[in-house]
RORO-921675 format. One record per residue (C-alpha): y, z, x. Coordinates in steps of 0.1 Angstrom, whole numbers, padded with zeros to 4 digits, always signed. Example, Ala and Ser with C-alpha at 12.3 -4.5 7.8 and 13.67 -1.06 7.14 Angstrom:
-0045+0078+0123-0011+0071+0137
END
This chain:
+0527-0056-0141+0541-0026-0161+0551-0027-0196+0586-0038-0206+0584-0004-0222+0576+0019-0191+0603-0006-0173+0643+0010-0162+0665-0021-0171+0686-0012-0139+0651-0009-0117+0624+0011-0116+0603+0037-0141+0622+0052-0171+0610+0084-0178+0583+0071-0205+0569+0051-0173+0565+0082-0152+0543+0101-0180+0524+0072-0186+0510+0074-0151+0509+0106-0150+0485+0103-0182+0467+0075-0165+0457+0082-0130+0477+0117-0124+0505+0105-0103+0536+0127-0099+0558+0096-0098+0598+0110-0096+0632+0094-0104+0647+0075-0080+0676+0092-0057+0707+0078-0051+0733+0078-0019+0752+0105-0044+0719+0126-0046+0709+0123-0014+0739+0140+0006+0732+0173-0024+0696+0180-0005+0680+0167+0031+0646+0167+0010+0657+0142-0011+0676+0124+0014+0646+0120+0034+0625+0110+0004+0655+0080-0002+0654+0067+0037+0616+0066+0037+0617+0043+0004+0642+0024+0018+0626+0017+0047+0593+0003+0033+0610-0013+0000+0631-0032+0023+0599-0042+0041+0587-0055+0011+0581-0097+0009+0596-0122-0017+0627-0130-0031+0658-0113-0046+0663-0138-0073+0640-0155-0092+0641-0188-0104+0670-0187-0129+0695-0167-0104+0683-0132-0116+0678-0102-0098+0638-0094-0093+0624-0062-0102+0622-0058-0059+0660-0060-0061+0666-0042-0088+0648-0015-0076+0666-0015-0040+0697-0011-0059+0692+0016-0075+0681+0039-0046+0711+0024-0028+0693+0008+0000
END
């Protein structure tokens, strides 16, 4: 699990979260791209479909216990999957 402080609030990495593993194992982790971004270049529309298409994969619930969206759904939403 990731920090709360590496953590987006809507899903995914913040910015913070992407230099940390950067830092940490060298990864050139990027923002996420939304349906908006993704019709501005195929590139990034291609990148969106792919995670899409595994995230959606992906076992386990949308909701946890309490009715709250998991990080899994979170995440989905904000790439507009």
């Amino acid at each position: 699990m990731v920090k709360k402080a590496y953590q987006n609030k809507s899903g995914g990495l913040n910015a913070k979260g992407r230099a940390y593993f950067k830092r940490k194992d060298g990864s050139n982790l990027k923002p996420p791209v939304s349906s908006e971004q993704a019709k501005k270049s195929p590139k990034s529309a291609a990148r969106r479909k792919s995670f899409c298409a595994r995230m959606s994969g992906v076992k386990g619930p949308m909701k946890d216990s309490k009715g709250r969206p998991t990080r899994k759904a979170l995440a989905l939403k904000k790439w507009d999957c």
